[in-house]
C-alpha positions as CSV (number, residue, x, y, z in Angstrom):
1,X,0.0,0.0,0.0
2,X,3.0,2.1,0.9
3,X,4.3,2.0,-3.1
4,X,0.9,2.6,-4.2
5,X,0.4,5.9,-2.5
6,X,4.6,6.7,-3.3
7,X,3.8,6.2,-6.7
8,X,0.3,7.9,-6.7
9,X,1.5,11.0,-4.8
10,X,4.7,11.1,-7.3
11,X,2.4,11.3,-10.1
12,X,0.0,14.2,-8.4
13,X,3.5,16.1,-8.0
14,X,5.0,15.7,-11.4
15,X,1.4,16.8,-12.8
16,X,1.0,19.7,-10.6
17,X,4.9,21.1,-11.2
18,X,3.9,20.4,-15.0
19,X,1.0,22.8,-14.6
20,X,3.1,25.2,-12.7
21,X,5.4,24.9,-15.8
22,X,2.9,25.6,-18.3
23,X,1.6,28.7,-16.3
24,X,5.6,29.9,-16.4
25,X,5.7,29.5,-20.0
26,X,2.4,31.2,-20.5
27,X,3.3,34.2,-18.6
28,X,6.8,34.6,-20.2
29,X,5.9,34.6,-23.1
30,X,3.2,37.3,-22.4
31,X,5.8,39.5,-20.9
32,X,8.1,38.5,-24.0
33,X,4.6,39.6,-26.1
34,X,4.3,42.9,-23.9
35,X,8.4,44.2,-24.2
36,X,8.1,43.4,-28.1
37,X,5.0,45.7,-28.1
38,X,6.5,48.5,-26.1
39,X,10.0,48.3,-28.7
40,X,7.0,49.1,-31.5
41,X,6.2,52.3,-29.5
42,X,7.5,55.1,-32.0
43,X,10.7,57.2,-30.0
44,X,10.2,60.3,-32.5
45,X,6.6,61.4,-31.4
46,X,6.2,64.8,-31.7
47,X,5.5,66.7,-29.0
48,X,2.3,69.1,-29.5
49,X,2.3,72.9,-29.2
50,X,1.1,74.5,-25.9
51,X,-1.7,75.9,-28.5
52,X,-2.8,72.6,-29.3
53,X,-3.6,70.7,-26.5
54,X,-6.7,70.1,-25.2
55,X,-8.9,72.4,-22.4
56,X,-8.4,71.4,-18.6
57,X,-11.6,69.9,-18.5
58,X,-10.4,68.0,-21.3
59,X,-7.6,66.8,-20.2
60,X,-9.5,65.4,-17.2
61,X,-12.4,63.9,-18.9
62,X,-10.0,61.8,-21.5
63,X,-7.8,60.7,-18.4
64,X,-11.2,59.1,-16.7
65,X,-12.0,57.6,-19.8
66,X,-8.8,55.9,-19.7
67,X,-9.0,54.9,-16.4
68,X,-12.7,53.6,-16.7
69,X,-11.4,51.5,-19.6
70,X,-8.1,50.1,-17.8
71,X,-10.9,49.1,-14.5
72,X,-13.2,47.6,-16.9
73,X,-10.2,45.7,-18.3
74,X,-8.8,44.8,-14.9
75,X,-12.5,44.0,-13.9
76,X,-12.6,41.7,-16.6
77,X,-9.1,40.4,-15.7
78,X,-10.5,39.7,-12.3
79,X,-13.6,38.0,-12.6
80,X,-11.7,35.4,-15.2
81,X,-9.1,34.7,-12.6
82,X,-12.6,34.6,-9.8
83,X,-14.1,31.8,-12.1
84,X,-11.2,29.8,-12.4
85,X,-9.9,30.2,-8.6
86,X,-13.7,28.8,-7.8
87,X,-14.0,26.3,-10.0
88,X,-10.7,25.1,-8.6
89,X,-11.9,25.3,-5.1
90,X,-14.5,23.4,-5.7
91,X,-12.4,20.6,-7.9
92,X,-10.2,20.9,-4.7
93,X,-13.1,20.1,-2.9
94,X,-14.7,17.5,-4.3
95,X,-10.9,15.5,-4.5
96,X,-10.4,15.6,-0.6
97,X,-13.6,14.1,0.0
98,X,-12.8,11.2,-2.7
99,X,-9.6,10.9,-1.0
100,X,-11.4,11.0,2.9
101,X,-13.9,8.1,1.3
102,X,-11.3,6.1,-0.2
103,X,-8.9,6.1,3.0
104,X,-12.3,5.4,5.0
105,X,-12.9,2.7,3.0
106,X,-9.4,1.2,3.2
107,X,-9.1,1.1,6.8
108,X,-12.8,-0.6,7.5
């Protein structure tokens, strides 16, 4: 019984560090995605004249809509990560009570 739970938990491990692997990869290569992106990013912008740039009220009404899109993206972000942190919790779950029935099981 011993080998069989060696061998089962060495499997769970080498599964789960795969996973964490994958993740890794995933989110280098989003950050290698991101720095490519921000080398695209023209250096020779020209700056605007003082005459041209928008009113103060303006100015604050474009920065709010750029915030209210970068929440709404990061609200988005959020409730993706929400759904799969539950759905794991629940998979989590629903494991540890196979596992509590099958070690009931074993010792009766």
């Amino acid at each position: 019984m011993s080998n069989d739970f060696t061998q089962t938990l060495n499997k769970m491990q080498g599964e789960a560090l795969d996973l964490v692997k994958k993740a890794q990869d995933a989110n280098v290569e989003s950050l290698r995605q991101v720095r490519e992106m921000i080398g695209q990013i023209p250096t020779t912008m020209q700056i605007p004249s003082v005459e041209s740039l928008p009113s103060v009220t303006k100015s604050i009404e474009l920065g709010f809509e750029f915030a209210g899109k970068f929440l709404e993206l990061r609200k988005a972000y959020a409730l993706q990560l929400a759904e799969i942190f539950t759905a794991a919790q629940k998979e989590a779950t629903e494991a540890t009570v196979r596992v509590a029935k099958a070690a009931t099981a074993s010792v009766n």
